[in-house]
Structure formats: C-alpha cells, structure tokens
ZAGUFI-769088 format. One record per residue (C-alpha): residue number from 1; residue in one letter; x, y, z. Coordinates in Angstrom, 2 decimals. Layout:
REM ZAGUFI-769088
<node><seq>NUM</seq><type>A</type><xx>X</xx><yy>Y</yy><zz>Z</zz></node>
...
REM end
This chain:
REM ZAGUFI-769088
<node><seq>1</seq><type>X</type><xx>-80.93</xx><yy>-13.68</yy><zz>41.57</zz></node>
<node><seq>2</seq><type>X</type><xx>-79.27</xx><yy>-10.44</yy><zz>41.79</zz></node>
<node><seq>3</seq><type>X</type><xx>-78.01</xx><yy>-8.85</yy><zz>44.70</zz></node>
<node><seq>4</seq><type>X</type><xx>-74.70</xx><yy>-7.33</yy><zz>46.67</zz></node>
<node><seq>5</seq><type>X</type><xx>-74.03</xx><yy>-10.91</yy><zz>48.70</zz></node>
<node><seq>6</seq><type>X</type><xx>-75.58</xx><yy>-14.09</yy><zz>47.57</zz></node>
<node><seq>7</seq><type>X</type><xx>-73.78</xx><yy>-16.87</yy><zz>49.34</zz></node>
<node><seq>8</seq><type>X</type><xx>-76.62</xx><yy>-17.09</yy><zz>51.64</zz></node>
<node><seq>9</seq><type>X</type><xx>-78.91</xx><yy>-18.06</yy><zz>49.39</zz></node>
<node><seq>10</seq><type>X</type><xx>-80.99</xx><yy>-21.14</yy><zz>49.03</zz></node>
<node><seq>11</seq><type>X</type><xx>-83.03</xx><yy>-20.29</yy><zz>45.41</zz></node>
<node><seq>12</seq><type>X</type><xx>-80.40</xx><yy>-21.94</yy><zz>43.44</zz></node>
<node><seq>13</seq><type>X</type><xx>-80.61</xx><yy>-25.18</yy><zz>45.62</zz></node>
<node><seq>14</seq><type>X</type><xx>-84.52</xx><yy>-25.00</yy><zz>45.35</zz></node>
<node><seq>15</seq><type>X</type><xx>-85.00</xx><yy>-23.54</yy><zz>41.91</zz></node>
<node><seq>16</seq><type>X</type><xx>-82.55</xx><yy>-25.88</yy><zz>40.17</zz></node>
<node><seq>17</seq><type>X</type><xx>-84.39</xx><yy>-29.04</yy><zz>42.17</zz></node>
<node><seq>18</seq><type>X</type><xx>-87.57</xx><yy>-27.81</yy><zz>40.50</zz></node>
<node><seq>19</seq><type>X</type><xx>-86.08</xx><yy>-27.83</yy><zz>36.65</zz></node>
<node><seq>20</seq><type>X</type><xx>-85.18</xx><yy>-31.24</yy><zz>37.47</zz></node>
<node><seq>21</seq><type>X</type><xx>-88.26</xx><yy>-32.78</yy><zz>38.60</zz></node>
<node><seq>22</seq><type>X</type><xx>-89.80</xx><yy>-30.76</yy><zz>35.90</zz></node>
<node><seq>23</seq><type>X</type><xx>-87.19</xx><yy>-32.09</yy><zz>33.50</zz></node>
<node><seq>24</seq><type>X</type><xx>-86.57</xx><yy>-28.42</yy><zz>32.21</zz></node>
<node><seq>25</seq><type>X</type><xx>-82.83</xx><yy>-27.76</yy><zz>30.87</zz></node>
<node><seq>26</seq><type>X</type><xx>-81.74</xx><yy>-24.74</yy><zz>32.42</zz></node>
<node><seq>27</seq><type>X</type><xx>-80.23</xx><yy>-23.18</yy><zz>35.57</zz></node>
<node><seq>28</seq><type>X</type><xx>-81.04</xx><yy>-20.79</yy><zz>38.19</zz></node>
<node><seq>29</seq><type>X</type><xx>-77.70</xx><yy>-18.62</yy><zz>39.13</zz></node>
<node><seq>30</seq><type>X</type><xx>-76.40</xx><yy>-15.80</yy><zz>40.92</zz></node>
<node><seq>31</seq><type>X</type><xx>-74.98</xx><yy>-12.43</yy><zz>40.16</zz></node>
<node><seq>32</seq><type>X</type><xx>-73.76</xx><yy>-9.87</yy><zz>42.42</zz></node>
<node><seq>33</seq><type>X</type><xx>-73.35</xx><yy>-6.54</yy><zz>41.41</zz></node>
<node><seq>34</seq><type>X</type><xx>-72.40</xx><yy>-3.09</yy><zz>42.81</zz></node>
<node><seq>35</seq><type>X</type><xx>-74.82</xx><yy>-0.99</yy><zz>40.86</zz></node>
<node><seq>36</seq><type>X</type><xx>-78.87</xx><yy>-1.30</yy><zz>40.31</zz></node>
<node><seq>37</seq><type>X</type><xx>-78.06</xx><yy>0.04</yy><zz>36.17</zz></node>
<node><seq>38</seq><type>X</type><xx>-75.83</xx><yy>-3.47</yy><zz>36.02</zz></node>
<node><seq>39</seq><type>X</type><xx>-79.44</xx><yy>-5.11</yy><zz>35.36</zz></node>
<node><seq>40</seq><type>X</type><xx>-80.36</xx><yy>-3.34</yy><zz>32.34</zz></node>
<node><seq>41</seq><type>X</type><xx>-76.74</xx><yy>-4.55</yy><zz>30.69</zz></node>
<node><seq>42</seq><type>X</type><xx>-76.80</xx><yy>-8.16</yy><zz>32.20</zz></node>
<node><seq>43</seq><type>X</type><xx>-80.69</xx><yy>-8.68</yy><zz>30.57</zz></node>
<node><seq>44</seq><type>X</type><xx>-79.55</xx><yy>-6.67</yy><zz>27.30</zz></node>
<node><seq>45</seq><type>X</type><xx>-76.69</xx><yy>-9.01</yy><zz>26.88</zz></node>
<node><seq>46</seq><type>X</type><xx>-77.54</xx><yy>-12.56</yy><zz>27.87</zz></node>
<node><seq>47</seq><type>X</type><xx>-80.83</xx><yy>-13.32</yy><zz>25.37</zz></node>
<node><seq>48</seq><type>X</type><xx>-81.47</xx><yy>-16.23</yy><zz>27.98</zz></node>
<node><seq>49</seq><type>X</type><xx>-82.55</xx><yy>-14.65</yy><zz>31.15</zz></node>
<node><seq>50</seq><type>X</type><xx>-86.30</xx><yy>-15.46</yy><zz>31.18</zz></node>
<node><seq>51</seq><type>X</type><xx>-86.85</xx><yy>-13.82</yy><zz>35.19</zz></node>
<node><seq>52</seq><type>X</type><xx>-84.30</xx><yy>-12.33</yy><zz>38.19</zz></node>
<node><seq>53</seq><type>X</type><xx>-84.95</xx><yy>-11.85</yy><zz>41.57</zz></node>
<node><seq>54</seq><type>X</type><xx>-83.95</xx><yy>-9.14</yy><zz>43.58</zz></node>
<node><seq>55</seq><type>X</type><xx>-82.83</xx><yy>-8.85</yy><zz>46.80</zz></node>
<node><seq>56</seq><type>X</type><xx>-80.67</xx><yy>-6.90</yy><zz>49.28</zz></node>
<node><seq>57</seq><type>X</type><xx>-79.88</xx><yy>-3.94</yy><zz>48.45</zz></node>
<node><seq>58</seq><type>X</type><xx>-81.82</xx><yy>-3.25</yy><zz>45.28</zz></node>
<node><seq>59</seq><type>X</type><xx>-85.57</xx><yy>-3.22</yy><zz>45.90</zz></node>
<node><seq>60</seq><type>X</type><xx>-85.88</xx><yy>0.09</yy><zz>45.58</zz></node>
<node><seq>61</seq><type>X</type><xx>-83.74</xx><yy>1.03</yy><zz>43.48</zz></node>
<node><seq>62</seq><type>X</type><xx>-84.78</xx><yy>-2.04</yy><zz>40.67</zz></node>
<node><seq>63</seq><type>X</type><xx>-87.45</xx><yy>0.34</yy><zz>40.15</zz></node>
<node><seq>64</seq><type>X</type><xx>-85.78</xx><yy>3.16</yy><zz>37.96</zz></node>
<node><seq>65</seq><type>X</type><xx>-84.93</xx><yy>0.20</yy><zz>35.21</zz></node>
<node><seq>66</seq><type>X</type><xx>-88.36</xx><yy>-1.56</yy><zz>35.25</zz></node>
<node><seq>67</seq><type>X</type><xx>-90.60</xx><yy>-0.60</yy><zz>32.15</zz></node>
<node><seq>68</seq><type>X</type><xx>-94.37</xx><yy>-2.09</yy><zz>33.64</zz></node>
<node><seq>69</seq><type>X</type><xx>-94.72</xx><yy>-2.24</yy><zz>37.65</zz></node>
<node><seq>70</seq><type>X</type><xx>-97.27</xx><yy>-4.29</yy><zz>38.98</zz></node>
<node><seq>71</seq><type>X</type><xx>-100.16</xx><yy>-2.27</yy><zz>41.19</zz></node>
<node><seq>72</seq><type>X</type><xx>-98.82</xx><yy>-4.33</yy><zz>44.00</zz></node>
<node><seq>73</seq><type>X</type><xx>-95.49</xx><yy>-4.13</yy><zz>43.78</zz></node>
<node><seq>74</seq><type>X</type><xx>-95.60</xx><yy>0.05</yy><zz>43.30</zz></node>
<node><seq>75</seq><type>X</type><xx>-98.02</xx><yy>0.50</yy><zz>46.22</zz></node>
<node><seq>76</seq><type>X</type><xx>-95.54</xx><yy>-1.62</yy><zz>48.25</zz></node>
<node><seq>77</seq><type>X</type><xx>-92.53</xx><yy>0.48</yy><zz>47.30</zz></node>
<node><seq>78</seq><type>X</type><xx>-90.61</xx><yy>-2.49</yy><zz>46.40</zz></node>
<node><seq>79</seq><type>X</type><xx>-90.04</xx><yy>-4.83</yy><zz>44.19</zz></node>
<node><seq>80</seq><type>X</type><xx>-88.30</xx><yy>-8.57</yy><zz>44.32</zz></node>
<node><seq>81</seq><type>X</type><xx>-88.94</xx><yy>-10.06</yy><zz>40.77</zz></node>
<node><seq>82</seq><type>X</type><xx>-88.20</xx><yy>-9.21</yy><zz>37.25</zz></node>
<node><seq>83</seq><type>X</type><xx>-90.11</xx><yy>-11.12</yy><zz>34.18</zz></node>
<node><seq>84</seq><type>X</type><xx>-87.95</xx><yy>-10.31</yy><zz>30.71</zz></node>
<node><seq>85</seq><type>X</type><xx>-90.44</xx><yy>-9.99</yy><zz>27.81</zz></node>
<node><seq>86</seq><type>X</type><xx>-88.74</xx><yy>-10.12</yy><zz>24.57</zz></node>
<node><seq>87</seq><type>X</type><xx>-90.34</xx><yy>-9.56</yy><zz>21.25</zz></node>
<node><seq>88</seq><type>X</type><xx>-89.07</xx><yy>-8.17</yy><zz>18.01</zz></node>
<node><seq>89</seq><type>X</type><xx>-85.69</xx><yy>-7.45</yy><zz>19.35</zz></node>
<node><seq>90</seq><type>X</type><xx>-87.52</xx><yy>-5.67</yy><zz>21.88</zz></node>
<node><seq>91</seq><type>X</type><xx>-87.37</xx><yy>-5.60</yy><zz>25.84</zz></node>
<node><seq>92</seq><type>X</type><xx>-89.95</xx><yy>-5.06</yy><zz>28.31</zz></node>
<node><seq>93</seq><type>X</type><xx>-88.72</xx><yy>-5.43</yy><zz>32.13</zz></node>
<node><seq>94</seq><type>X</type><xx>-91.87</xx><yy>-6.03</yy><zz>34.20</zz></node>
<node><seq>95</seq><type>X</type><xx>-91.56</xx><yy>-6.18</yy><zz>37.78</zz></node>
<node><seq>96</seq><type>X</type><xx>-93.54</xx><yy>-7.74</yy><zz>40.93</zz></node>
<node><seq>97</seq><type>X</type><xx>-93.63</xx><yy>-8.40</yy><zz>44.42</zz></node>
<node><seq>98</seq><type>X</type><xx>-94.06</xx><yy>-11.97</yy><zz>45.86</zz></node>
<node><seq>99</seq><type>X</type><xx>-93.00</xx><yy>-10.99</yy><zz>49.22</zz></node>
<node><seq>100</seq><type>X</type><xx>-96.25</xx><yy>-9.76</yy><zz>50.49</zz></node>
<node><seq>101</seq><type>X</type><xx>-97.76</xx><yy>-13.53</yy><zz>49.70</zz></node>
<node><seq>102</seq><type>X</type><xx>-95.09</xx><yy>-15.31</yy><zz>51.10</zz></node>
<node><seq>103</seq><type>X</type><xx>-95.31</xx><yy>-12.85</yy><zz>54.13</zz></node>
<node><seq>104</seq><type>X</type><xx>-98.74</xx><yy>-12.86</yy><zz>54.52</zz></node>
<node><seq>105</seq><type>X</type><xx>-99.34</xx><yy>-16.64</yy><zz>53.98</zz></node>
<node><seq>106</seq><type>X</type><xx>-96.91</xx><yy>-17.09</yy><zz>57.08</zz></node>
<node><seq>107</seq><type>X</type><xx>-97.80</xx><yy>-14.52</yy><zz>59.53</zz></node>
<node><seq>108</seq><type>X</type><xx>-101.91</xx><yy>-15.35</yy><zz>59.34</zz></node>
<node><seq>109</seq><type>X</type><xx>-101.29</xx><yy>-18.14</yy><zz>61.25</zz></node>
<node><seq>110</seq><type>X</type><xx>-99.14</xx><yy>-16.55</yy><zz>64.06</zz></node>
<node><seq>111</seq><type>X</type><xx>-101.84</xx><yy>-13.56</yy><zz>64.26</zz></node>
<node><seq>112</seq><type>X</type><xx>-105.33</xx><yy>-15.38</yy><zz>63.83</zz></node>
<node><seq>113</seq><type>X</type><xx>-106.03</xx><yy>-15.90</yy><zz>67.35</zz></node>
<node><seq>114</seq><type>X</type><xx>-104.49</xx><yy>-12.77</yy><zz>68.40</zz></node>
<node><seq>115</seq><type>X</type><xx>-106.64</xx><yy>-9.37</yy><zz>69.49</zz></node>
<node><seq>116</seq><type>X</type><xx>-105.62</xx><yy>-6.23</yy><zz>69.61</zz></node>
<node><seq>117</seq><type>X</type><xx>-101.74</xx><yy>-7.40</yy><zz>68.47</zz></node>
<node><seq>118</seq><type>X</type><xx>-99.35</xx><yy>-4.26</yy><zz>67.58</zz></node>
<node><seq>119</seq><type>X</type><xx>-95.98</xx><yy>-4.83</yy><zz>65.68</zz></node>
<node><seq>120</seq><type>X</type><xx>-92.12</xx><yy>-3.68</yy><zz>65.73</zz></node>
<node><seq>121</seq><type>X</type><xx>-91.09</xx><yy>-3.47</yy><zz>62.57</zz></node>
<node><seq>122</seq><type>X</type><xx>-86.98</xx><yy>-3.73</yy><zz>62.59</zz></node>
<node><seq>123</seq><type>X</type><xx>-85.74</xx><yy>-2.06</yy><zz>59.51</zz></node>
<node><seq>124</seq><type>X</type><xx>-86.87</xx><yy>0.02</yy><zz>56.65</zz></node>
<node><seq>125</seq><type>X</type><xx>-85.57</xx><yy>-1.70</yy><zz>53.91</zz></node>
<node><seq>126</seq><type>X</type><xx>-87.21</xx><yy>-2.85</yy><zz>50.70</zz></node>
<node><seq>127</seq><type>X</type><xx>-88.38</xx><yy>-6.20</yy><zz>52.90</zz></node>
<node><seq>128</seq><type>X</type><xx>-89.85</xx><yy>-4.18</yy><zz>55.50</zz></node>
<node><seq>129</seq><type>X</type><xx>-92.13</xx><yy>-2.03</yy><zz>52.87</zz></node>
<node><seq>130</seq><type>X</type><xx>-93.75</xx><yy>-5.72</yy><zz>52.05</zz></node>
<node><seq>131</seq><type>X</type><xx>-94.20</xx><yy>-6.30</yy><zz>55.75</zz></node>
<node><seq>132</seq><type>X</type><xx>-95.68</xx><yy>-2.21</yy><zz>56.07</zz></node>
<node><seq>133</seq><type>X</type><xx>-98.07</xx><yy>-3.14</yy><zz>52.94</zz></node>
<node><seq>134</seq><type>X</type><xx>-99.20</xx><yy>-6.81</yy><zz>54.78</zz></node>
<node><seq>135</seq><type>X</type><xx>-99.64</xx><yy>-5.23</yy><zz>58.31</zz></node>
<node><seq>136</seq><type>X</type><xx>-101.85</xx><yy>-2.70</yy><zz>57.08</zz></node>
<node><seq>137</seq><type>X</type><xx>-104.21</xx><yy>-4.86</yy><zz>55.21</zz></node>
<node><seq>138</seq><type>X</type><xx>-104.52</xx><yy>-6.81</yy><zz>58.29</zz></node>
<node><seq>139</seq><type>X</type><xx>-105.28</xx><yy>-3.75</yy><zz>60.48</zz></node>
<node><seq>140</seq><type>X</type><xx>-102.18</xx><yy>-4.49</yy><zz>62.90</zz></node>
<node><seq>141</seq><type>X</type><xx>-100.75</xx><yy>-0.83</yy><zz>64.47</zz></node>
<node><seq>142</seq><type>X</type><xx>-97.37</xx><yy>-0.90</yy><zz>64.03</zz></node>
<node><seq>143</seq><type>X</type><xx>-93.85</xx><yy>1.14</yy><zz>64.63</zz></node>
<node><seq>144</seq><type>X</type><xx>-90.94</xx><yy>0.86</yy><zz>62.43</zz></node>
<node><seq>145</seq><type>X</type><xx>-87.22</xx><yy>0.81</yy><zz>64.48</zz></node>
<node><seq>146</seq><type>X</type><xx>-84.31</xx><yy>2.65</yy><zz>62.60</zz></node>
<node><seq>147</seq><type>X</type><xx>-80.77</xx><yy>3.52</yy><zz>63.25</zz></node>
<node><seq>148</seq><type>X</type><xx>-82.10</xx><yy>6.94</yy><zz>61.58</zz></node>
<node><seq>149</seq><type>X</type><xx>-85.83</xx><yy>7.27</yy><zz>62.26</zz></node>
<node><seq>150</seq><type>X</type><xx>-86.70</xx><yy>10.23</yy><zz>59.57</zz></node>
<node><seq>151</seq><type>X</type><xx>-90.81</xx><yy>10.30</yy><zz>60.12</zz></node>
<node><seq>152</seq><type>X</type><xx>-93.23</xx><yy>10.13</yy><zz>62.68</zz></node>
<node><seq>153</seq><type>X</type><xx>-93.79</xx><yy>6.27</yy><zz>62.55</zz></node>
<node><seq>154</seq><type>X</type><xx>-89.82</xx><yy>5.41</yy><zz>63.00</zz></node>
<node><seq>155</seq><type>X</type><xx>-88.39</xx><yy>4.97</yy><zz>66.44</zz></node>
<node><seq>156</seq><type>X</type><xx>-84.83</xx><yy>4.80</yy><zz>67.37</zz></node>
<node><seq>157</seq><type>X</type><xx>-83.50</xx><yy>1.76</yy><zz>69.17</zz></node>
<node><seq>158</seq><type>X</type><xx>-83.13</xx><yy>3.86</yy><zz>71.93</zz></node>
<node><seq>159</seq><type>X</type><xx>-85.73</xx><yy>4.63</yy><zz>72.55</zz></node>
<node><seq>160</seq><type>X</type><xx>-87.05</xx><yy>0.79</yy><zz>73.22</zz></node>
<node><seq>161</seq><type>X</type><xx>-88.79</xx><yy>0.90</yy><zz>76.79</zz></node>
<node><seq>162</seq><type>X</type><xx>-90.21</xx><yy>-1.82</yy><zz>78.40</zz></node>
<node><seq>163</seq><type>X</type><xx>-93.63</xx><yy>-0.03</yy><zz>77.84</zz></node>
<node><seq>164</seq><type>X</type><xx>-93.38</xx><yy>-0.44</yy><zz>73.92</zz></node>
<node><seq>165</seq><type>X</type><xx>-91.63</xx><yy>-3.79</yy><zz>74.36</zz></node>
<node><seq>166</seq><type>X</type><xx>-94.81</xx><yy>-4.92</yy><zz>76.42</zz></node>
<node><seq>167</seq><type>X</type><xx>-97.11</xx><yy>-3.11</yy><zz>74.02</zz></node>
<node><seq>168</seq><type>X</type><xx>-95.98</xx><yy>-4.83</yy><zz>71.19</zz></node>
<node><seq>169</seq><type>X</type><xx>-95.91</xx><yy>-8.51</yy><zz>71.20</zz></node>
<node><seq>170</seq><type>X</type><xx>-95.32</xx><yy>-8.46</yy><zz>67.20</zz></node>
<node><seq>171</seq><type>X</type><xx>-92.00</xx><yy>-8.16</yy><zz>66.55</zz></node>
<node><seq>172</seq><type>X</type><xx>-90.66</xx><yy>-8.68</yy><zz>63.02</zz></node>
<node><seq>173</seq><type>X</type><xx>-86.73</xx><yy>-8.60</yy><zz>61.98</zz></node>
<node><seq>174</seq><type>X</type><xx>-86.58</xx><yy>-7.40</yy><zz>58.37</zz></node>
<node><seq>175</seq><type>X</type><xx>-82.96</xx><yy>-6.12</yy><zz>58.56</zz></node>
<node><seq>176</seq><type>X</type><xx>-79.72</xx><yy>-8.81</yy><zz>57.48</zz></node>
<node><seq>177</seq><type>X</type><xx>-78.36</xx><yy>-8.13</yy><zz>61.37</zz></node>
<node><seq>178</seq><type>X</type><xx>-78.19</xx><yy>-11.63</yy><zz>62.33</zz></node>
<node><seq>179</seq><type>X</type><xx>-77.47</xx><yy>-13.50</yy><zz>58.65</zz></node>
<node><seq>180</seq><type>X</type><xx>-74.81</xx><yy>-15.84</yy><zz>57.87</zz></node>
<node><seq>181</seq><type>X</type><xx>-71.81</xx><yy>-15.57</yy><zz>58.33</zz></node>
<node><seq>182</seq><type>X</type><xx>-72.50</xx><yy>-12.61</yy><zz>61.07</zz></node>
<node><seq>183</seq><type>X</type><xx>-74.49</xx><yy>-15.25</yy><zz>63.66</zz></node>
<node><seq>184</seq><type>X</type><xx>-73.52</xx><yy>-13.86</yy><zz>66.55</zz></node>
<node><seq>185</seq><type>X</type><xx>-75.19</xx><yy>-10.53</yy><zz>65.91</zz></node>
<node><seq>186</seq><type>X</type><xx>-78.97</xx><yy>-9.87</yy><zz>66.75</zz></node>
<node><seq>187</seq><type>X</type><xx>-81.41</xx><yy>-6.29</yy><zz>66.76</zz></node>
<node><seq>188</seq><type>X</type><xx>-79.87</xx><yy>-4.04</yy><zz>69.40</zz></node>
<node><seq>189</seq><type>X</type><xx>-83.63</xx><yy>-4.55</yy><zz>71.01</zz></node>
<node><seq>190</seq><type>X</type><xx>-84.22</xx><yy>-4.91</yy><zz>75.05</zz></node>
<node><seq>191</seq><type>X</type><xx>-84.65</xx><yy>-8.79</yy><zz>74.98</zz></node>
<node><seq>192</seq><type>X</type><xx>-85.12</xx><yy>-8.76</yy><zz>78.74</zz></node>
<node><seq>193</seq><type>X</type><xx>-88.77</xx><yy>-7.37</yy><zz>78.79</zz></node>
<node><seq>194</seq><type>X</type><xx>-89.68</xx><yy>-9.37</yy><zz>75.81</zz></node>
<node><seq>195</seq><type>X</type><xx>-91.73</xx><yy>-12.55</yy><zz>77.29</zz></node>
<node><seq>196</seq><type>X</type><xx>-93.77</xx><yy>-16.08</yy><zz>76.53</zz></node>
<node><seq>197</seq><type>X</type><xx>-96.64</xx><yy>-13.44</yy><zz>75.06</zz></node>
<node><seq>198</seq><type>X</type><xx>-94.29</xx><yy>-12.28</yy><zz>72.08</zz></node>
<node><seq>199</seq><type>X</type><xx>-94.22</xx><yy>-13.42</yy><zz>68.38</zz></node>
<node><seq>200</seq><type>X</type><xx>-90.70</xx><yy>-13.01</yy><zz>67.02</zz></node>
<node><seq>201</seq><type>X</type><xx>-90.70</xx><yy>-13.15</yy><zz>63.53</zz></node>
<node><seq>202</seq><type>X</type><xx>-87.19</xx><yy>-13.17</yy><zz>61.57</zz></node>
<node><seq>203</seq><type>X</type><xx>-87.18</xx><yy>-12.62</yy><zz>57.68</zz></node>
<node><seq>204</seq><type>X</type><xx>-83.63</xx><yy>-14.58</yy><zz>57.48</zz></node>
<node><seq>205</seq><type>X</type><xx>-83.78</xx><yy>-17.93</yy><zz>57.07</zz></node>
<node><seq>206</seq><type>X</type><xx>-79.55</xx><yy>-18.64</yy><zz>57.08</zz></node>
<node><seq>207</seq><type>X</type><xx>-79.00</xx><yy>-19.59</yy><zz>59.76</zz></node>
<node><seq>208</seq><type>X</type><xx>-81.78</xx><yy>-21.36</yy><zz>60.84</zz></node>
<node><seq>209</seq><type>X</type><xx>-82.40</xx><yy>-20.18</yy><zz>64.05</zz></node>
<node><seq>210</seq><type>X</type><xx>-80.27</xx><yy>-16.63</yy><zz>64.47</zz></node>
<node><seq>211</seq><type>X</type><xx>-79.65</xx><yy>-15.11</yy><zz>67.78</zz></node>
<node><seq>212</seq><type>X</type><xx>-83.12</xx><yy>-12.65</yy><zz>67.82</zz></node>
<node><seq>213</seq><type>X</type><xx>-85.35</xx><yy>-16.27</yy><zz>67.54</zz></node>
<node><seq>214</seq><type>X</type><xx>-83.39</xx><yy>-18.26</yy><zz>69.87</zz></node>
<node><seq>215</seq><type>X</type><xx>-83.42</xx><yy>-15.05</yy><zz>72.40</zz></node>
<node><seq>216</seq><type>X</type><xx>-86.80</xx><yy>-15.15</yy><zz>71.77</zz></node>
<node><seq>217</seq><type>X</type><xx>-86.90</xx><yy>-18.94</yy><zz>72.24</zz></node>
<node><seq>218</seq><type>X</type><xx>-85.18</xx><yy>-18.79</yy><zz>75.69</zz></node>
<node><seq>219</seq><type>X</type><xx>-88.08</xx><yy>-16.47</yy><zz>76.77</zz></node>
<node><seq>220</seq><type>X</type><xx>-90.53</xx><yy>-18.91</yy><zz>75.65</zz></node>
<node><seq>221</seq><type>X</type><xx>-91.73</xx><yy>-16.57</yy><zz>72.72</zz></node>
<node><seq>222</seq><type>X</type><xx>-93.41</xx><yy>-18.05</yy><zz>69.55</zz></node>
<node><seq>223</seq><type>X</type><xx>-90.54</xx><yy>-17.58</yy><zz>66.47</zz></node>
<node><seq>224</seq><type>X</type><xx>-90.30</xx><yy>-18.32</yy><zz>63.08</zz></node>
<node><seq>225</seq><type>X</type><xx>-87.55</xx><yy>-17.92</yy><zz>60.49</zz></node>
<node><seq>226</seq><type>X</type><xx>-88.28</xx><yy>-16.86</yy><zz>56.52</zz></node>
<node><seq>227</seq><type>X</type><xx>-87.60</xx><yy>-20.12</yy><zz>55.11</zz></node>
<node><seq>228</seq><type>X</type><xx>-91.26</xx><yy>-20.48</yy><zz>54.57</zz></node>
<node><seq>229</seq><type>X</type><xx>-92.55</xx><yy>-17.31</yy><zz>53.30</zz></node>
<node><seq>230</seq><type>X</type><xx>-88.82</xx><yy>-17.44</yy><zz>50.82</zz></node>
<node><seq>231</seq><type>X</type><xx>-90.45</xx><yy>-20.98</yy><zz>49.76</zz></node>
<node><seq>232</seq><type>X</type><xx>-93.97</xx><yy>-19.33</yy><zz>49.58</zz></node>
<node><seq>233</seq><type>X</type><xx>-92.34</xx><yy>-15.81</yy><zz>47.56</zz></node>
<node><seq>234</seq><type>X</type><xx>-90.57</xx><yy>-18.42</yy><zz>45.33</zz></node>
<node><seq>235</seq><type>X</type><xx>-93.19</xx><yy>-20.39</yy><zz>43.85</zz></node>
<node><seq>236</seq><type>X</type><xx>-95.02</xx><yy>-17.11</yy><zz>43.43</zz></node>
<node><seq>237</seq><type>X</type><xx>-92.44</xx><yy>-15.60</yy><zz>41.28</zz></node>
<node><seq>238</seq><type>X</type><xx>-92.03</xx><yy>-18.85</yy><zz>39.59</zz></node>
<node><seq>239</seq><type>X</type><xx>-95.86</xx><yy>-18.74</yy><zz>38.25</zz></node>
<node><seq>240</seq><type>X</type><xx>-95.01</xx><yy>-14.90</yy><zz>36.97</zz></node>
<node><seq>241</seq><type>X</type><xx>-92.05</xx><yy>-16.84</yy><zz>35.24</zz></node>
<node><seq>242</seq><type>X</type><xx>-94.46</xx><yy>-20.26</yy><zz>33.98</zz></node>
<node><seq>243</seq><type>X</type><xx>-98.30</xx><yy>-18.96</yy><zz>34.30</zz></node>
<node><seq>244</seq><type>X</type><xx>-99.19</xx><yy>-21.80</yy><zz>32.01</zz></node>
<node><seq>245</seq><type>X</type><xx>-96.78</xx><yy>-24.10</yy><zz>34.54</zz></node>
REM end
C-alpha cells in the first residue's frame, strides 16, 4: 500500500491472512512516501511488486504515472489500485478503482428502503469522488462540505443550518478528521439537529466507532464504519491482482 501515513491500516493484517490460507509465499507491506513520482522508482526497482494500493493523499495524483486507466476509475477521478504488468523488460502501470464496489455494496442496504434520501458529502478528496460517482448512479441529490467550497455543489461548514441538516438524512464522512490516533476529533457539522431519521456513514474504519458515528449513535441515527466496504474494495483489487484466483 502506498500512502503518506499507514499505521492505520488493516490490509497487511488481512492481505497477509489470505496468502496464508492460500498457502502463497509472499507479503503484503507498506510504504510511505512524500511524493506521487516515488511510485514509478519503487515499481522500476523492486521486480517483485505484482499490485499497490493507494490511499491518502495520492488518488489523484497516482494518475500522472499510470500508463492504462480503467473507464471506471477515470470517470471517478480517482484511483486506489495499481496492477504492474511486466513483459520484455517492459512496464505497464494499469490502474483501477475498487472503492465504488466496496462503497456501493455497503450503502444499498442503508438506502433501499429510503425515498426521496439526499446526502452530505464531507470532503472532496479522492474517497469522496468514489462516493460522487456511486451517489449519482443511484440518483441520490447530494452536497459536498469543504473547508474551501470552489463550485456550485460545495458548501462551507458554515454554512450547515438546521434546514440542510434536516434535508439531508445522508450523511457520509470521507475526510481522515476522526482517524486514529486523532479520536477525539469529528466533522465540524451541527450534530444537534441531526436525529433518529439520519444515516451516518464514516469511510474510517480505525477506530471502530469515531466520534461522528457515536454522535450519531447518541441521537439514535443508523451508522456504519468502512471496515466493510475496505473488506469489500480489498477483495476487489485482489481479483485485478489473481483474475484466475
């Protein structure tokens, strides 16, 4: 996996559990760097990287090194996994996005029963363009919330009323505010108009619960962490890895 800070993550812990119960000799590891062209030299000089993941804060950037882009993945706008082809001394970088499954597969159960939902998207990162790409294919209106709001469909924080809290019983936390070790942070939302009608969804999965779900929690709101749609994303980049797995 690359990223800036890994120590949060659980892929090692679930992708080297897989090799072993699929008795395959080889290890899943971690590398943070400070600079999305650190990619091209890591895969140029270790011959045994087969895949990488990407995460916070390259996936948008990852895109200037990749050499084939999956449809999805380039009308998302960002991109989490990396398959290495190499042939004839050759390299071909070919990148995906898994997110939108593992996103989608967790969310359709929250939604199904729900009419007329709208969404709060917290953050603009490369996570949130996988939750942009999902809500749309579902047909759920939504508003993205930024520190910097730079187009008509971003909102500032301050701007959070108890109309649009009310209005929007979707809300989704695609930003790190919140991850380990910062726990006792949470989205500088309203939480006091947010009631037992609201879906709090929270990308991070460490710590288990953060402060936005068990906010949400206290107000008898639905919640759910990322674990799932990270275990979901996973095996998903794990067949781009092994399709004859």
């Amino acid at each position: 996996m690359i990223g800036k800070k890994l120590t949060h993550s659980f892929s090692p812990d679930y992708f080297n559990r897989k090799f072993k119960e699929l008795g395959i000799n080889t290890r899943y590891l971690l590398y943070e760097i400070d600079d999305v062209q650190e990619i091209k030299n890591l895969i140029r000089d270790d011959q045994s990287l087969k895949g990488l993941n990407i995460t916070i804060p390259y996936k948008k950037s990852v895109f200037e090194i990749a050499d084939v882009i999956d449809p999805v993945a380039a009308q998302v706008g960002s991109i989490n996994t990396l398959k290495i082809d190499r042939t004839d001394a050759k390299i071909a970088i070919r990148a995906f996005n898994t997110d939108v499954v593992g996103f989608e597969e967790t969310l359709l159960p929250l939604v199904s029963n729900q009419k007329n939902i709208a969404a709060l998207v917290l953050g603009t990162g490369g996570a949130a363009n996988a939750v942009e790409f999902v809500l749309n294919k579902l047909q759920i209106p939504f508003s993205f919330v930024s520190r910097n709001p730079v187009n008509e469909n971003q909102i500032s924080y301050s701007v959070l009323s108890e109309e649009i809290i009310k209005s929007h019983k979707l809300i989704i936390n695609t930003t790190p505010t919140g991850m380990f070790p910062y726990v006792d942070e949470s989205p500088a939302i309203p939480y006091q108009f947010i009631d037992k009608e609201h879906i709090l969804y929270d990308l991070i999965y460490n710590p288990e619960e953060t402060l936005f779900l068990r906010r949400g929690r206290e107000k008898g709101c639905v919640t759910l962490n990322g674990l799932k749609m990270l275990e979901i994303q996973a095996d998903a980049s794990w067949e781009i890895w092994n399709p004859l797995a």
